[in-house]
N, CA, C and O atoms as a printed pandas DataFrame, in Angstrom:
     atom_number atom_name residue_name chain_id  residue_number  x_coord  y_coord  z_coord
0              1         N          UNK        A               1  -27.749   27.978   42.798
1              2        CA          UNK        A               1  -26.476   27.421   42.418
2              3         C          UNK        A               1  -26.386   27.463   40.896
3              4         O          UNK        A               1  -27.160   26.742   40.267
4              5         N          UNK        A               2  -25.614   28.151   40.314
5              6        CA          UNK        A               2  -25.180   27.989   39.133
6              7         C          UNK        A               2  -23.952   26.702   38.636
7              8         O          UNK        A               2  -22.984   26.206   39.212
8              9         N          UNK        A               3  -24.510   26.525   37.443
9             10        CA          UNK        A               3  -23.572   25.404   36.858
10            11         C          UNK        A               3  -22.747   26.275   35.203
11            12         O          UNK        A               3  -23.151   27.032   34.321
12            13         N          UNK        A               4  -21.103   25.397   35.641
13            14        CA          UNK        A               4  -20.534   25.329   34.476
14            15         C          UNK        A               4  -20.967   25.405   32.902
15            16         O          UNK        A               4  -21.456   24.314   32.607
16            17         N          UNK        A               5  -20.967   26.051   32.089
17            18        CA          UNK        A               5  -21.283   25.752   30.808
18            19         C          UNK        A               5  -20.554   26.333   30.007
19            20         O          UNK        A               5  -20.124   27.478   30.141
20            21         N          UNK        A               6  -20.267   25.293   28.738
21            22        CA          UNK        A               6  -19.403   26.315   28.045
22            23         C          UNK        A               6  -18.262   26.394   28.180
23            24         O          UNK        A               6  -17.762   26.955   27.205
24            25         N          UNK        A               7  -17.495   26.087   28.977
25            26        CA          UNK        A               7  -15.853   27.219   29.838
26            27         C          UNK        A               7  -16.301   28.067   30.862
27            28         O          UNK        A               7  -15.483   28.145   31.780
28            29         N          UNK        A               8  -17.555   28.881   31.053
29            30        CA          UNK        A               8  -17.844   29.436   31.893
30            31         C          UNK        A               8  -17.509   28.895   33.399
31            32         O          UNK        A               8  -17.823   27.714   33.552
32            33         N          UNK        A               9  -17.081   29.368   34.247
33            34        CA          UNK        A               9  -16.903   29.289   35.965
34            35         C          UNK        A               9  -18.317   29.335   36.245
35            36         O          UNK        A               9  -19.224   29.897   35.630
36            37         N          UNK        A              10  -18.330   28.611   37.331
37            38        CA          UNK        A              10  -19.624   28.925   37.789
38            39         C          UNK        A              10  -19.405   27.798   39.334
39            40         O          UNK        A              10  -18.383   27.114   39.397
40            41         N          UNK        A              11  -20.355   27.739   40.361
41            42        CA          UNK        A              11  -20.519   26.660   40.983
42            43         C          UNK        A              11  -21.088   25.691   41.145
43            44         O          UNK        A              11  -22.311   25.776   41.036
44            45         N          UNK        A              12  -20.542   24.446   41.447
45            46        CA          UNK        A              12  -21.151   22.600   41.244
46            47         C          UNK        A              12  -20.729   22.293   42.383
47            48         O          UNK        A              12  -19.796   22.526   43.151
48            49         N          UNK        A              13  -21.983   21.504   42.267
49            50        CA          UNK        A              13  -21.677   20.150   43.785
50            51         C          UNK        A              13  -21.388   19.263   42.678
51            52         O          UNK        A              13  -22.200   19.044   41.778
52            53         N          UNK        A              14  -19.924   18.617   42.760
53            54        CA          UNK        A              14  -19.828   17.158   42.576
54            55         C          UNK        A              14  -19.357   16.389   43.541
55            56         O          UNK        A              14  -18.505   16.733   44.360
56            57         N          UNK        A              15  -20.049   15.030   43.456
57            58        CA          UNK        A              15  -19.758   14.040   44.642
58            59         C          UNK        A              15  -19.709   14.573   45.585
59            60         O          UNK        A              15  -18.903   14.068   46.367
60            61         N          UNK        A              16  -20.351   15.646   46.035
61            62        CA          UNK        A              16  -20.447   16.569   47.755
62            63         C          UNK        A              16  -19.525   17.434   47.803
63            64         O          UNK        A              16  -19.327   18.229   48.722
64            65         N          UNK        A              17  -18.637   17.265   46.352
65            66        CA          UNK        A              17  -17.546   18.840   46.693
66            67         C          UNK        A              17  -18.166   19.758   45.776
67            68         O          UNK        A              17  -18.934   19.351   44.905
68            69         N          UNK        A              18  -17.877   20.979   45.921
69            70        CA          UNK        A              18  -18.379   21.968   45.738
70            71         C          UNK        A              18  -17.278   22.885   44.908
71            72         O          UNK        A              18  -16.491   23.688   45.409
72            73         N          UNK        A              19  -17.403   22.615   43.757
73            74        CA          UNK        A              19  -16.334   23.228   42.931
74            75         C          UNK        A              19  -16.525   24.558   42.389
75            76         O          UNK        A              19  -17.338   24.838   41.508
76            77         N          UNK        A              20  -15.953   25.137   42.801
77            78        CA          UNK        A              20  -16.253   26.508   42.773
78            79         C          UNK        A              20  -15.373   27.523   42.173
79            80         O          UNK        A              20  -14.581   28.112   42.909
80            81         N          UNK        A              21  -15.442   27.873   40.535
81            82        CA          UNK        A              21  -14.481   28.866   39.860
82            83         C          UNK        A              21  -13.619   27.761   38.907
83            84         O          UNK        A              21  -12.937   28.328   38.054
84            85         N          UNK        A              22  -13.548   26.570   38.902
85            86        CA          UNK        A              22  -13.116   25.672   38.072
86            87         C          UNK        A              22  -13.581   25.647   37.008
87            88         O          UNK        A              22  -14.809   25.685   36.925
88            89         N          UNK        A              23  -12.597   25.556   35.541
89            90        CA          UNK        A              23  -13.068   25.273   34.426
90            91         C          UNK        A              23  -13.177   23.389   34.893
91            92         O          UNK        A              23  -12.816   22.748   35.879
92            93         N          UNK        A              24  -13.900   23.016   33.525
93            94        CA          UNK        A              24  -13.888   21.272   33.193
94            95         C          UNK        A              24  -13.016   20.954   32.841
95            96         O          UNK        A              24  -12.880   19.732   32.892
96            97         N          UNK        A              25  -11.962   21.671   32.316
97            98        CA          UNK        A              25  -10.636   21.266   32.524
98            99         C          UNK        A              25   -9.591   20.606   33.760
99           100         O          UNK        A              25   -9.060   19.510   33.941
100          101         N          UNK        A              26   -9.617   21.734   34.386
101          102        CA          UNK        A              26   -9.404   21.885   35.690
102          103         C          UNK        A              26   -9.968   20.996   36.377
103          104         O          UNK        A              26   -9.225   20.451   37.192
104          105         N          UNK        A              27  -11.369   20.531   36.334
105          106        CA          UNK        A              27  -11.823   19.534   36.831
106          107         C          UNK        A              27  -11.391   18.523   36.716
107          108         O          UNK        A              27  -11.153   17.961   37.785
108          109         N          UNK        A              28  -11.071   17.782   35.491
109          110        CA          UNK        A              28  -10.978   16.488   34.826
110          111         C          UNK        A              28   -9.514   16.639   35.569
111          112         O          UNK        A              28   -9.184   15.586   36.113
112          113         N          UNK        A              29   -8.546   17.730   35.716
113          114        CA          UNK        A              29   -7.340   17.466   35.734
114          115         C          UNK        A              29   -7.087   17.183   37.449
115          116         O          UNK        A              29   -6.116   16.435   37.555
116          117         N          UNK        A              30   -7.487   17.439   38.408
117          118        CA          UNK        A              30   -7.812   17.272   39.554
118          119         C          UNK        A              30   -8.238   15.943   39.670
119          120         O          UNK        A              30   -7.561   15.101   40.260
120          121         N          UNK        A              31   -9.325   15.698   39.141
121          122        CA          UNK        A              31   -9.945   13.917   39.253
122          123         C          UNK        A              31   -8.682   13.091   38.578
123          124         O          UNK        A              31   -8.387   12.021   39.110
124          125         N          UNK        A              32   -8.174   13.387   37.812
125          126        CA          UNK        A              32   -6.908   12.576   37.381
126          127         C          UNK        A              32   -5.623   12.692   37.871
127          128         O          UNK        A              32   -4.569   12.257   37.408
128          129         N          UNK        A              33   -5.863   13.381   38.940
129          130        CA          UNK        A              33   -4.721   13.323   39.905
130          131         C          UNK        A              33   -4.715   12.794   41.107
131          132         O          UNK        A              33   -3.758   12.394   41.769
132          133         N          UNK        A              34   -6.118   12.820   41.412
133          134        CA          UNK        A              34   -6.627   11.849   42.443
134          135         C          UNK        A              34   -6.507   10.665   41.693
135          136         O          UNK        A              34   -5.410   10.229   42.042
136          137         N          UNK        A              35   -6.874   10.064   41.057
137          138        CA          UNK        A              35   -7.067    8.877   40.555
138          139         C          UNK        A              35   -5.676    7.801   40.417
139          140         O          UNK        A              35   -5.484    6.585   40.420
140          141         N          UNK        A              36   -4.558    9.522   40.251
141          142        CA          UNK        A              36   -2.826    8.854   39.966
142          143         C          UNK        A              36   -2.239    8.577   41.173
143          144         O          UNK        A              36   -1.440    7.648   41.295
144          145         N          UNK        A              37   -2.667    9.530   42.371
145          146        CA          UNK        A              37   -2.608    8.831   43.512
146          147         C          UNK        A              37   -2.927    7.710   44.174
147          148         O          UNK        A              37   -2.244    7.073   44.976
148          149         N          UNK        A              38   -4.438    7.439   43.628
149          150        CA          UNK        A              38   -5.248    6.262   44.486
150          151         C          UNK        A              38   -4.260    4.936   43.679
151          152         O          UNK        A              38   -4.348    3.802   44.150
152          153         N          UNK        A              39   -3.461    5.162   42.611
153          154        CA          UNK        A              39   -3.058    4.041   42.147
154          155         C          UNK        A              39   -1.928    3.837   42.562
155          156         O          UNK        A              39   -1.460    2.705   42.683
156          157         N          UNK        A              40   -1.136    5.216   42.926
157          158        CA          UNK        A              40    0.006    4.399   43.591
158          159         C          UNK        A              40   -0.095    4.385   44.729
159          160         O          UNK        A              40    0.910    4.005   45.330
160          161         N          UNK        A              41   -1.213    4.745   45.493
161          162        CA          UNK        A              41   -1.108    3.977   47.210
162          163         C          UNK        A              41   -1.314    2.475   46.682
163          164         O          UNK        A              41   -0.363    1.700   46.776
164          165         N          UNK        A              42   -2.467    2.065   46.159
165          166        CA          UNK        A              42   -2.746    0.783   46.074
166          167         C          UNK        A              42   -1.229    0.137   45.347
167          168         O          UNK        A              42   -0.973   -0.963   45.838
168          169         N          UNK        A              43   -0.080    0.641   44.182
169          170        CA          UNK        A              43    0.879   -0.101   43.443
170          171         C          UNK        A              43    1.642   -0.318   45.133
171          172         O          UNK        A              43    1.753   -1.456   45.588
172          173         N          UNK        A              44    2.092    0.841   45.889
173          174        CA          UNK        A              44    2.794    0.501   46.938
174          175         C          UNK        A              44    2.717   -0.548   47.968
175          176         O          UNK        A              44    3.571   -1.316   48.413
176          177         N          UNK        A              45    1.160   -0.338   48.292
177          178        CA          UNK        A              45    0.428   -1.180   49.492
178          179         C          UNK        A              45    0.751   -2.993   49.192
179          180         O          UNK        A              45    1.095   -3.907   49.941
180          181         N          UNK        A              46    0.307   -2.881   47.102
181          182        CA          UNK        A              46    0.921   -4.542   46.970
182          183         C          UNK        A              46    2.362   -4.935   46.724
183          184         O          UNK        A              46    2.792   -6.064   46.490
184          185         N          UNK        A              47    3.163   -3.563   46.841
185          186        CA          UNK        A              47    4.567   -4.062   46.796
186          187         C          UNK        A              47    5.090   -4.543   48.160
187          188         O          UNK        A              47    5.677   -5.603   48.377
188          189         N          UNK        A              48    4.704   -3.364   49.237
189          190        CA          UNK        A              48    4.605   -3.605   50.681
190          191         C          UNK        A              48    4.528   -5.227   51.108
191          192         O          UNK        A              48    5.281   -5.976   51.731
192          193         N          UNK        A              49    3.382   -5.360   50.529
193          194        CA          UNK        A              49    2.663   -6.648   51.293
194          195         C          UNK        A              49    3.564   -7.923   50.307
195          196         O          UNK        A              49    3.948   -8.850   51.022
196          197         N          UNK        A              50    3.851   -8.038   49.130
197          198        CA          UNK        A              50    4.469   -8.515   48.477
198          199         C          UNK        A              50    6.045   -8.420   49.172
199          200         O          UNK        A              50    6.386   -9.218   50.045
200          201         N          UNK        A              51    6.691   -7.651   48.812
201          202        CA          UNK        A              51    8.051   -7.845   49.559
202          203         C          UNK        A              51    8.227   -8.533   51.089
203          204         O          UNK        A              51    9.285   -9.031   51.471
204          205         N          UNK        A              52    6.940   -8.464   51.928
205          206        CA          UNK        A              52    7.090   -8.850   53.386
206          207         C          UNK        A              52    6.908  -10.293   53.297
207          208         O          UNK        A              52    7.525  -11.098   53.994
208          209         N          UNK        A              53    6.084  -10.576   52.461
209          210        CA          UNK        A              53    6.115  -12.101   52.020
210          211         C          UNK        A              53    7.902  -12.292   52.030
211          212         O          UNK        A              53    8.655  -12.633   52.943
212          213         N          UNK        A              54    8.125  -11.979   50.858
213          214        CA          UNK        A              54    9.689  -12.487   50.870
214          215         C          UNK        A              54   10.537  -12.599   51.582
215          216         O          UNK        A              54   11.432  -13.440   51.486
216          217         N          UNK        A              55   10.385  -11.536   52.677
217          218        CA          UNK        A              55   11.311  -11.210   53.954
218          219         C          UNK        A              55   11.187  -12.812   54.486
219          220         O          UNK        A              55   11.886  -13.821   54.395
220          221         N          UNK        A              56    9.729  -12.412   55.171
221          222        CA          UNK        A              56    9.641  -13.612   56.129
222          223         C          UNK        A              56   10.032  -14.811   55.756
223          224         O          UNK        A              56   10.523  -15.568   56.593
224          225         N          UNK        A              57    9.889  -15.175   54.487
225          226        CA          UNK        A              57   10.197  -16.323   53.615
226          227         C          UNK        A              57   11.892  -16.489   53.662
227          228         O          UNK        A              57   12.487  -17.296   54.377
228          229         N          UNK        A              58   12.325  -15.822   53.012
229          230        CA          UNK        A              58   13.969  -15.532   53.101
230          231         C          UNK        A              58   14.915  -15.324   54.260
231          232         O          UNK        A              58   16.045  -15.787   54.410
232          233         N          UNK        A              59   14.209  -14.523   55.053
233          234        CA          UNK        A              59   15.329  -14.170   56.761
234          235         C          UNK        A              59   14.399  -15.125   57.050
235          236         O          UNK        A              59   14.631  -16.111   56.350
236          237         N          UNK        A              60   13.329  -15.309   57.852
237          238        CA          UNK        A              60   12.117  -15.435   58.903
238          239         C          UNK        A              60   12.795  -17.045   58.414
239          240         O          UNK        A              60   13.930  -17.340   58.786
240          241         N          UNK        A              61   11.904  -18.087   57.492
241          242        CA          UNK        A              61   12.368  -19.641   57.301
242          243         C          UNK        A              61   13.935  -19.716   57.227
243          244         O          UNK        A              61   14.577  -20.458   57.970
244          245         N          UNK        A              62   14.489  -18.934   56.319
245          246        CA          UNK        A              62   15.799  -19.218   56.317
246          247         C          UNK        A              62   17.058  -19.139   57.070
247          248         O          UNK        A              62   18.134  -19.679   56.816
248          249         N          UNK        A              63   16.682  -18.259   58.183
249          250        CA          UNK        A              63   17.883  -17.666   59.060
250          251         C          UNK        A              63   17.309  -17.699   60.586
251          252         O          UNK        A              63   18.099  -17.981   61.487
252          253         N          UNK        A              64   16.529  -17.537   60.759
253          254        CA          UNK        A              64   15.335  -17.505   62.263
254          255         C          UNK        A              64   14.857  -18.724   62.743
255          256         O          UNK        A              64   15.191  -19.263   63.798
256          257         N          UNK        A              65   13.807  -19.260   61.656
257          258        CA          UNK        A              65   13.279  -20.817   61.954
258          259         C          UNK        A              65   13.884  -22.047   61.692
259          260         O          UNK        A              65   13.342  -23.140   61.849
260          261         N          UNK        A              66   15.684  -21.731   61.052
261          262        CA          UNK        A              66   16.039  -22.608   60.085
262          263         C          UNK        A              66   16.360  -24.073   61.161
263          264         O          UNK        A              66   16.490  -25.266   60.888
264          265         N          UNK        A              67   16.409  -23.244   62.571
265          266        CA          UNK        A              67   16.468  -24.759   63.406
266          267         C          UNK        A              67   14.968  -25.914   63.692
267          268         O          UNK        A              67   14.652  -27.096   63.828
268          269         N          UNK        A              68   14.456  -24.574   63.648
269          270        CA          UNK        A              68   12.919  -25.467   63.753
270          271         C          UNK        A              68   12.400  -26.014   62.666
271          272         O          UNK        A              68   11.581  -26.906   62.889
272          273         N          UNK        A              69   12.696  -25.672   61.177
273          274        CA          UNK        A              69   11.902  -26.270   59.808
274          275         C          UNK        A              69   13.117  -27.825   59.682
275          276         O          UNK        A              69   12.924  -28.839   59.011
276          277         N          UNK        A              70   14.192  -27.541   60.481
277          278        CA          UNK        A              70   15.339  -28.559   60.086
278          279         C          UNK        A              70   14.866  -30.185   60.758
279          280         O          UNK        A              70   15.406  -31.255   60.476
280          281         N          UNK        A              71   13.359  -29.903   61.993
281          282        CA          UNK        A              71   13.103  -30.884   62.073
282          283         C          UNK        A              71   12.561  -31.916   61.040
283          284         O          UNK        A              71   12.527  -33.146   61.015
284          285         N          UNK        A              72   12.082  -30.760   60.053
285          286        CA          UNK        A              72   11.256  -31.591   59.013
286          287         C          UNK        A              72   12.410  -31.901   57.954
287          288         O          UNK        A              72   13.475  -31.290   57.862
288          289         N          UNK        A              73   11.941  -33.072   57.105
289          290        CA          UNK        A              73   12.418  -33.513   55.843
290          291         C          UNK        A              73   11.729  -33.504   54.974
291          292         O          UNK        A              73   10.589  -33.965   55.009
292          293         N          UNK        A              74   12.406  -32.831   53.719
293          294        CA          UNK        A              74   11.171  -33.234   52.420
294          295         C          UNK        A              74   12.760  -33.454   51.239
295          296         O          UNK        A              74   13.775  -32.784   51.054
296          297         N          UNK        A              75   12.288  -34.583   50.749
297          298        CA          UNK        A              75   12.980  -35.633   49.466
298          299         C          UNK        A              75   14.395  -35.481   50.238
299          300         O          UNK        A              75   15.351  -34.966   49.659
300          301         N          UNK        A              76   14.522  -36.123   52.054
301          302        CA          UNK        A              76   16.155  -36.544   52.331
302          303         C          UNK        A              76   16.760  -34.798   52.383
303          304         O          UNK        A              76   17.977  -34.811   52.569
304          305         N          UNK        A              77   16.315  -33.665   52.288
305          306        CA          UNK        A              77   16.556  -32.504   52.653
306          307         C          UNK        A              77   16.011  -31.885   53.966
307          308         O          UNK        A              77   14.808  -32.115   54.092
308          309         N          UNK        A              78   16.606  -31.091   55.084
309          310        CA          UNK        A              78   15.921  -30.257   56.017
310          311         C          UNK        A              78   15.322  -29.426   55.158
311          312         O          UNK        A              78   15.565  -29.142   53.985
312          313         N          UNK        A              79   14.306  -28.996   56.098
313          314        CA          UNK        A              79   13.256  -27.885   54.990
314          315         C          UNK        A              79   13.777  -26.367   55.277
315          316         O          UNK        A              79   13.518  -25.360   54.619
316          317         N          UNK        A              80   14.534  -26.480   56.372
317          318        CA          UNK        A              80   15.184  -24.982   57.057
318          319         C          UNK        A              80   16.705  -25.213   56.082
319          320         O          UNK        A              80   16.639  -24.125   55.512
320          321         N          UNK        A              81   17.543  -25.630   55.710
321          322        CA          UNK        A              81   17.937  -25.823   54.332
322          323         C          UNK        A              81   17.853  -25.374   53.076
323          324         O          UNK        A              81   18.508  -24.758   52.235
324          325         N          UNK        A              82   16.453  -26.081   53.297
325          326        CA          UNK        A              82   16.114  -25.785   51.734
326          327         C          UNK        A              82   15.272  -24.309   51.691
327          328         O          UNK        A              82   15.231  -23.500   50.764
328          329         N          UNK        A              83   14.677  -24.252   52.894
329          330        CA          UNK        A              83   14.306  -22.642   52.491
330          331         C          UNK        A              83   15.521  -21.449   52.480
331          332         O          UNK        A              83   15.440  -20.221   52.439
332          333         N          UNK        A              84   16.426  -22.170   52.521
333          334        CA          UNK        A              84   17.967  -21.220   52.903
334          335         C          UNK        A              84   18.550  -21.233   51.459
335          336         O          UNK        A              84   19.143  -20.235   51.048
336          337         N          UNK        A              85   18.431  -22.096   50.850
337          338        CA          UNK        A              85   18.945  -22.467   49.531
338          339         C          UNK        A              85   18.447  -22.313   48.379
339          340         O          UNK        A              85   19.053  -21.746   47.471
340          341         N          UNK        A              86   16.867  -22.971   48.232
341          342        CA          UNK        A              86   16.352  -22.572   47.294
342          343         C          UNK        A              86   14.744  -22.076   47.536
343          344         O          UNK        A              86   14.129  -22.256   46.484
344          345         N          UNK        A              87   14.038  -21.615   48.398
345          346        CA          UNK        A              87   13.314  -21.687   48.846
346          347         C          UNK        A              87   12.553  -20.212   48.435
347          348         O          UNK        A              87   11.503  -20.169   47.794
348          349         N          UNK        A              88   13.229  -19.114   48.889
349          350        CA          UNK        A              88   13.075  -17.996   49.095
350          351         C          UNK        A              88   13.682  -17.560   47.530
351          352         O          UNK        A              88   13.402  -16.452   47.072
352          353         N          UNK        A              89   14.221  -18.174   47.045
353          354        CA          UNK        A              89   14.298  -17.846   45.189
354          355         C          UNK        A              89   12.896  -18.240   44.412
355          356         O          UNK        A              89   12.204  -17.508   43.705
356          357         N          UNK        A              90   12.693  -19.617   44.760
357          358        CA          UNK        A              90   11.340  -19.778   44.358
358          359         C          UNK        A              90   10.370  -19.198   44.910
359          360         O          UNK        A              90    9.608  -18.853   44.007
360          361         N          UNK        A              91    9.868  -18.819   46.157
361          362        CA          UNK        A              91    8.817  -18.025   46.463
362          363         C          UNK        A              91    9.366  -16.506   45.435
363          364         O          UNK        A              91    8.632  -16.032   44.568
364          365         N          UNK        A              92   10.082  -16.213   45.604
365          366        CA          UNK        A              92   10.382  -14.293   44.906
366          367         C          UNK        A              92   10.078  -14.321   43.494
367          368         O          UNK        A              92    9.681  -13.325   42.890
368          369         N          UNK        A              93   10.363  -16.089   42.660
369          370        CA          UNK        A              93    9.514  -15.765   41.308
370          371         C          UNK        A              93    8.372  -15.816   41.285
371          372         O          UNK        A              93    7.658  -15.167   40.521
372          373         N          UNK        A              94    7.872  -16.883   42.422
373          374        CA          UNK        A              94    6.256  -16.505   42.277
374          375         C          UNK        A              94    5.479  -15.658   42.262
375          376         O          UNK        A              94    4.480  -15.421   41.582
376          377         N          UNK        A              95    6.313  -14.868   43.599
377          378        CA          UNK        A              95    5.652  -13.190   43.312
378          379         C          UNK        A              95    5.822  -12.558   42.238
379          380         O          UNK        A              95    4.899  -11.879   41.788
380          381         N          UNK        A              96    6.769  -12.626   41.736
381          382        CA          UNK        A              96    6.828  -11.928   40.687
382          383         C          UNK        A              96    5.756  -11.754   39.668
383          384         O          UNK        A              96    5.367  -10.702   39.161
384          385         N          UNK        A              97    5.154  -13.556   39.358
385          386        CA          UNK        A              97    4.375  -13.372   38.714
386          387         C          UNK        A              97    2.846  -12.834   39.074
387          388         O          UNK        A              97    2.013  -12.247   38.384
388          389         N          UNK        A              98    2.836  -13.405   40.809
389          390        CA          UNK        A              98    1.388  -12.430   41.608
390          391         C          UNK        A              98    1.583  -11.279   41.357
391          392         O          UNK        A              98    0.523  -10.748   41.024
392          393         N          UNK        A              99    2.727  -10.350   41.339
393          394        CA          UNK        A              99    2.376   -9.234   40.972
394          395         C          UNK        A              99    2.188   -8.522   39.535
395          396         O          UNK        A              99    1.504   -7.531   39.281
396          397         N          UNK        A             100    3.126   -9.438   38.507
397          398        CA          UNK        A             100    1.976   -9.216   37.310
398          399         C          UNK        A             100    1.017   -8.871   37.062
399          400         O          UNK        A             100    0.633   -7.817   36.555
400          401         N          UNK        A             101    0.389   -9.954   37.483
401          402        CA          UNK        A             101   -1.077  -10.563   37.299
402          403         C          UNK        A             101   -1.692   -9.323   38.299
403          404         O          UNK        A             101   -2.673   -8.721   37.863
404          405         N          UNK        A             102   -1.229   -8.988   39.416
405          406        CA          UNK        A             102   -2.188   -7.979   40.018
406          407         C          UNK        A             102   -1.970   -6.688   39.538
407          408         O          UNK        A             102   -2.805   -5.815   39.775
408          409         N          UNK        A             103   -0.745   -6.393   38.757
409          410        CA          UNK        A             103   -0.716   -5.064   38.307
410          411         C          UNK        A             103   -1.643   -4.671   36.960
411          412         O          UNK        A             103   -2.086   -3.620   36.498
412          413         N          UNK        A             104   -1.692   -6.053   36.594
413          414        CA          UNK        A             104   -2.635   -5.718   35.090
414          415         C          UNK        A             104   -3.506   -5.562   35.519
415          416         O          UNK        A             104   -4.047   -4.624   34.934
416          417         N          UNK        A             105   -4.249   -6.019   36.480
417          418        CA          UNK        A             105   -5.507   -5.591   36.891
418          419         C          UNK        A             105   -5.983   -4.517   37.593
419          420         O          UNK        A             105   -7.174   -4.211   37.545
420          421         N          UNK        A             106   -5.014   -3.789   38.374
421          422        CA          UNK        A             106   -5.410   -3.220   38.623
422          423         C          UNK        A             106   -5.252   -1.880   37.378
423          424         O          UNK        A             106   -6.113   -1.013   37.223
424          425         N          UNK        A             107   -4.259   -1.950   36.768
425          426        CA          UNK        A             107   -4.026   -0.884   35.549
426          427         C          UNK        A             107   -5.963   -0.919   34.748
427          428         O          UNK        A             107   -6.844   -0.130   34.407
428          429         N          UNK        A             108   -5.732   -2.197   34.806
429          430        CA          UNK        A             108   -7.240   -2.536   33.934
430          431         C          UNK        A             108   -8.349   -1.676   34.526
431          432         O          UNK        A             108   -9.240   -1.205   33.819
432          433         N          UNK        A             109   -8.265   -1.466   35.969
433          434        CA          UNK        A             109   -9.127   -0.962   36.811
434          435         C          UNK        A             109   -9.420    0.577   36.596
435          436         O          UNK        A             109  -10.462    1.223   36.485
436          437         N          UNK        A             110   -7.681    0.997   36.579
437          438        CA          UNK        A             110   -8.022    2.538   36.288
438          439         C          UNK        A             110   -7.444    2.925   34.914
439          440         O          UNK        A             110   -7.214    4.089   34.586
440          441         N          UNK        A             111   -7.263    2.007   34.257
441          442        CA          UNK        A             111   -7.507    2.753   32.804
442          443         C          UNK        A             111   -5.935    2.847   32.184
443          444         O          UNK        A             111   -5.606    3.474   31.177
444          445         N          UNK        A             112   -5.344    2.311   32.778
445          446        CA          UNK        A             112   -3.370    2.613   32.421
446          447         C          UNK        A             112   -3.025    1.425   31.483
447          448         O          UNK        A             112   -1.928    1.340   30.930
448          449         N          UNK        A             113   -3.966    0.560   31.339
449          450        CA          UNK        A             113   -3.528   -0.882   30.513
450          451         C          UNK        A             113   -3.353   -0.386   29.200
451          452         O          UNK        A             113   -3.859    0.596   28.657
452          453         N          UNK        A             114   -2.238   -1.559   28.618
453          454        CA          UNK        A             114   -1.999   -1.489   27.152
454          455         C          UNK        A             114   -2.636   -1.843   26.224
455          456         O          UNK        A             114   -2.131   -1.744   25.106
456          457         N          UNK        A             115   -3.668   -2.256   26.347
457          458        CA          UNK        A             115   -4.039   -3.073   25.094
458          459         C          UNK        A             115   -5.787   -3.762   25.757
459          460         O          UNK        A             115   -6.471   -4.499   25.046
């Protein structure tokens, strides 16, 4: 097995693939395209899971359960009410800020952070 040197082509096992006729260019530019992918499955997967929060929060308490949370009271309000009213505004800023906080990190993870 010959290896890369130089610019020279040649063939490598990396990580079990077998790169074969690639400059290190070419290489690096491949691994950084994988890498731009793996970040936006993961940006999607927490928007996914983030937005379904809200759903359920917003339709699901507010429009679905709003007869069943209406048994409860909190401060002289039904809670199927109040998740109709203000409920599902306040959960959507919270996310907002969970997803901040998880986007910096994960940027942090692969290298996209500012500072």
């Amino acid at each position: 097995m010959s290896e890369s040197l130089g610019g020279m082509t040649g063939e490598r096992n990396v990580g079990g693939w077998v790169l074969a006729g690639l400059t290190p260019k070419d290489e690096i530019s491949i691994f950084m395209e994988n890498r731009a992918q793996e970040y936006w499955k993961r940006n999607l997967r927490l928007l996914f899971i983030l937005l379904s929060i809200w759903f359920v929060v917003s339709y699901g308490f507010g429009i679905l359960l709003v007869d069943w949370l209406d048994t409860i009271r909190i401060g002289g309000f039904k809670l199927g009410f109040w998740f109709a009213q203000q409920g599902s505004q306040y959960v959507f800023v919270i996310l907002i800020f969970v997803y901040v906080f998880k986007m910096n990190k994960l940027d942090k993870e692969f290298g996209f952070h500012e500072g």
